[in-house]
C-alpha atoms as a printed R data frame, in Angstrom:
    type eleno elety resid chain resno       x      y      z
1   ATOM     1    CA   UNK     A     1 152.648 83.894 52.765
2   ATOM     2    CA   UNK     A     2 153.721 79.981 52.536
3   ATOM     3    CA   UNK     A     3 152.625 78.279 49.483
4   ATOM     4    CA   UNK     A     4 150.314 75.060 50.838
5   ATOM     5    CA   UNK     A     5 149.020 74.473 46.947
6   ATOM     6    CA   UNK     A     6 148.420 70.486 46.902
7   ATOM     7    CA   UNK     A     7 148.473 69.789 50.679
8   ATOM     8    CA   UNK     A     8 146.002 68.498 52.871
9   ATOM     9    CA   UNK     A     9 145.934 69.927 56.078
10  ATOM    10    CA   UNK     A    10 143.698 68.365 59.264
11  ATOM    11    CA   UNK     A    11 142.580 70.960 62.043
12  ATOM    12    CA   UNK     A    12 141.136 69.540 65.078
13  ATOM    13    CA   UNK     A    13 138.912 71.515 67.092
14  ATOM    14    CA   UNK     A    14 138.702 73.691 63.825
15  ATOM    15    CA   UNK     A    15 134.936 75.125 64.385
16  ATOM    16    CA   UNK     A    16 135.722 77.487 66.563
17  ATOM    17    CA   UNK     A    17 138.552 79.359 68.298
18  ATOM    18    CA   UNK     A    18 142.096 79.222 67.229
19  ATOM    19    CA   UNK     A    19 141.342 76.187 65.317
20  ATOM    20    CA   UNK     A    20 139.152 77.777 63.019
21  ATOM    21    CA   UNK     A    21 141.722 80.265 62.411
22  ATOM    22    CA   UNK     A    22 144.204 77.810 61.744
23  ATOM    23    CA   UNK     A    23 142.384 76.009 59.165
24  ATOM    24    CA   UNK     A    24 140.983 79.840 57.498
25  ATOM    25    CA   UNK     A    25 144.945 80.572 57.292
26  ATOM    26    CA   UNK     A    26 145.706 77.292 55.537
27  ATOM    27    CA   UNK     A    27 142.792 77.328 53.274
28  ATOM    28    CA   UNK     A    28 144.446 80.868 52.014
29  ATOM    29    CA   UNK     A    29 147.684 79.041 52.038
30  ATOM    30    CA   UNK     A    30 146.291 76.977 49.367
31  ATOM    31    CA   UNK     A    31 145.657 74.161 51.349
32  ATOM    32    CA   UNK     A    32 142.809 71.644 51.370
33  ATOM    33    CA   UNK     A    33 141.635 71.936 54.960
34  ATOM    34    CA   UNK     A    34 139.771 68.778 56.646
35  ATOM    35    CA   UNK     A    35 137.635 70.939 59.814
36  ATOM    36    CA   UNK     A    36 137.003 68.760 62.649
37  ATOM    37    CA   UNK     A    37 134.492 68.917 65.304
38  ATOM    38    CA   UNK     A    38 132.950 67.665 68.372
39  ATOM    39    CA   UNK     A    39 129.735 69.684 69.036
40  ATOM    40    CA   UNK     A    40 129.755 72.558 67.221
41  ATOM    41    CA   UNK     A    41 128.287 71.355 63.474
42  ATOM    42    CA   UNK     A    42 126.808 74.310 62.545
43  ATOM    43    CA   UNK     A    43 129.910 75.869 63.296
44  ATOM    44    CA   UNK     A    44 131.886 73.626 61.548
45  ATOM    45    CA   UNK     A    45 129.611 73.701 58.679
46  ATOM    46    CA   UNK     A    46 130.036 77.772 58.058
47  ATOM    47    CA   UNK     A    47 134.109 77.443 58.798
48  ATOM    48    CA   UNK     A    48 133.566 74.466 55.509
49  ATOM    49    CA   UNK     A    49 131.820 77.460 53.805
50  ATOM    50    CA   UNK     A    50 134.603 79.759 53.937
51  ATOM    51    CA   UNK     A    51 136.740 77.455 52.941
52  ATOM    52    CA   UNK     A    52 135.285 76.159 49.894
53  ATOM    53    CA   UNK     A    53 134.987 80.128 48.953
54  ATOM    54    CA   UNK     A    54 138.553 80.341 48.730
55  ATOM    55    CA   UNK     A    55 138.503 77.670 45.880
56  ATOM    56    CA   UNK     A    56 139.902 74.886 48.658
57  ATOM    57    CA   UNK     A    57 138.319 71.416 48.933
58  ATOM    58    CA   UNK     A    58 137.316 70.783 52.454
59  ATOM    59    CA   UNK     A    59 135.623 67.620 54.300
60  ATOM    60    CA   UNK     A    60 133.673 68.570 57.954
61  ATOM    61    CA   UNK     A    61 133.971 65.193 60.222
62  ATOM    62    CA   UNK     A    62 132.787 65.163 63.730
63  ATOM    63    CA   UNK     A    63 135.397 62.923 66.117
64  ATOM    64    CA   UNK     A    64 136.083 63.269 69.531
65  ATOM    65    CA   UNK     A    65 139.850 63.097 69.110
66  ATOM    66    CA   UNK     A    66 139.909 61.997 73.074
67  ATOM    67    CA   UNK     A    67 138.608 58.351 71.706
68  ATOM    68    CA   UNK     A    68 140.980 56.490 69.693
69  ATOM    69    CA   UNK     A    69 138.194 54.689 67.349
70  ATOM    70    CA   UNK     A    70 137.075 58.291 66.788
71  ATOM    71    CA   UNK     A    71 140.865 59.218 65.639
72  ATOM    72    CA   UNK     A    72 140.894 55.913 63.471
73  ATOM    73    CA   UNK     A    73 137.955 57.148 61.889
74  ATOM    74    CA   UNK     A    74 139.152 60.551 60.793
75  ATOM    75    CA   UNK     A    75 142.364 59.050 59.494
76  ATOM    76    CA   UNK     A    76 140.648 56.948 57.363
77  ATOM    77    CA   UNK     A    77 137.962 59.338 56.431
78  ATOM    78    CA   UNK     A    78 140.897 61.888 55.008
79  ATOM    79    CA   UNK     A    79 143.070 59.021 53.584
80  ATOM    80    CA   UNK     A    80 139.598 57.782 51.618
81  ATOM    81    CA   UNK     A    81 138.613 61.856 50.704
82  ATOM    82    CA   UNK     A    82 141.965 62.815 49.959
83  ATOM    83    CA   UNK     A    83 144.712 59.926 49.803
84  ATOM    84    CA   UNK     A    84 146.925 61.412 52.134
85  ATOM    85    CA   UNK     A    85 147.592 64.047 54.822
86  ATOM    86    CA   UNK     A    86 150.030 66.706 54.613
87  ATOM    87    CA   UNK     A    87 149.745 68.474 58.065
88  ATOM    88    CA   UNK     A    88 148.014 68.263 61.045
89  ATOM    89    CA   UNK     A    89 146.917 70.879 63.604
90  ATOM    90    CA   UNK     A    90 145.927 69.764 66.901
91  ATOM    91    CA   UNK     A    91 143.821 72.351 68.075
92  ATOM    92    CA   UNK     A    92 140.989 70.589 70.298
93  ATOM    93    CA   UNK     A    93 140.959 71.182 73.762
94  ATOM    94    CA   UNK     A    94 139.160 70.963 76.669
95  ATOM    95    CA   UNK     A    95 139.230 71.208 80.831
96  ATOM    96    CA   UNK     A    96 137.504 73.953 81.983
97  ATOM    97    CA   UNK     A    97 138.312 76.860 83.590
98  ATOM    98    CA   UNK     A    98 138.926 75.600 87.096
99  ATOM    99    CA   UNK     A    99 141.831 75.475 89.454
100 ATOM   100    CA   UNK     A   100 144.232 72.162 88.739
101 ATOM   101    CA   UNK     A   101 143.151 71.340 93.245
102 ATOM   102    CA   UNK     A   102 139.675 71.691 92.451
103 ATOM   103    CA   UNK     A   103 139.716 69.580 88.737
104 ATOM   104    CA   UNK     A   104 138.984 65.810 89.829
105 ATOM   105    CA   UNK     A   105 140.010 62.853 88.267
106 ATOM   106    CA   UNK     A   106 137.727 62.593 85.677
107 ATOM   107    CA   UNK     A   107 138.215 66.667 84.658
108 ATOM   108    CA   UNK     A   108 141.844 65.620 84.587
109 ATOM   109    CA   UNK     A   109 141.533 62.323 82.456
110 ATOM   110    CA   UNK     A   110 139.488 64.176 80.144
111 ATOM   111    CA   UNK     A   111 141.557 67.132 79.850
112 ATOM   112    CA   UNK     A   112 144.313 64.708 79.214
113 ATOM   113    CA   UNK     A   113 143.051 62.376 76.695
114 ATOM   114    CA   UNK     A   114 141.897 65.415 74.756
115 ATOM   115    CA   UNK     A   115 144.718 67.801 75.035
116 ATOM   116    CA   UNK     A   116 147.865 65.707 74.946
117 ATOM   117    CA   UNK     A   117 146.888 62.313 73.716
């Protein structure tokens, strides 16, 4: 396995999912794993848990990462916790499970700002 010792890793969508696998793999890496989070806290909160087991520091922070004040935020928030950021895993994503005719414009805009921006 990769040696992450000293790095700071960011994992959005992290409570659940692949994202929380992610951010379990780093943490084992040796990395320091900030776990982000829209609605799942309690979620986010165990995933912080296993983390900090492994001997990693960890930070939970809930941002929607589809709002760019919300994105600000978390930068500063890990750049204030840990003075820098290492690597970042976007993993948050959203849009349903619908066919792309039947998403409207707002299902696409969200989908969108969440999953590409």
């Amino acid at each position: 396995m990769i040696n992450l010792s000293g790095k700071v890793a960011l994992v959005t969508g992290s409570s659940r999912g692949i994202g929380r696998a992610c951010a379990l793999r780093l943490a084992e890496a040796g990395a320091d794993v900030v776990v982000n989070y829209v609605s799942a806290s309690a979620a986010a909160a165990e995933i912080a848990g296993e983390i900090q087991a492994l001997g990693r520091r960890t930070m939970v922070v809930r941002a929607d990462v589809s709002e760019p004040d919300d994105v600000r935020e978390l930068i500063e928030g890990v750049r204030e916790e840990f003075g820098r950021l290492d690597i970042l895993v976007h993993s948050a994503a959203t849009g349903g499970f619908r066919p792309l005719m039947k998403a409207s414009p707002t299902n696409f805009s969200a989908a969108m700002n969440t999953n590409v921006q």
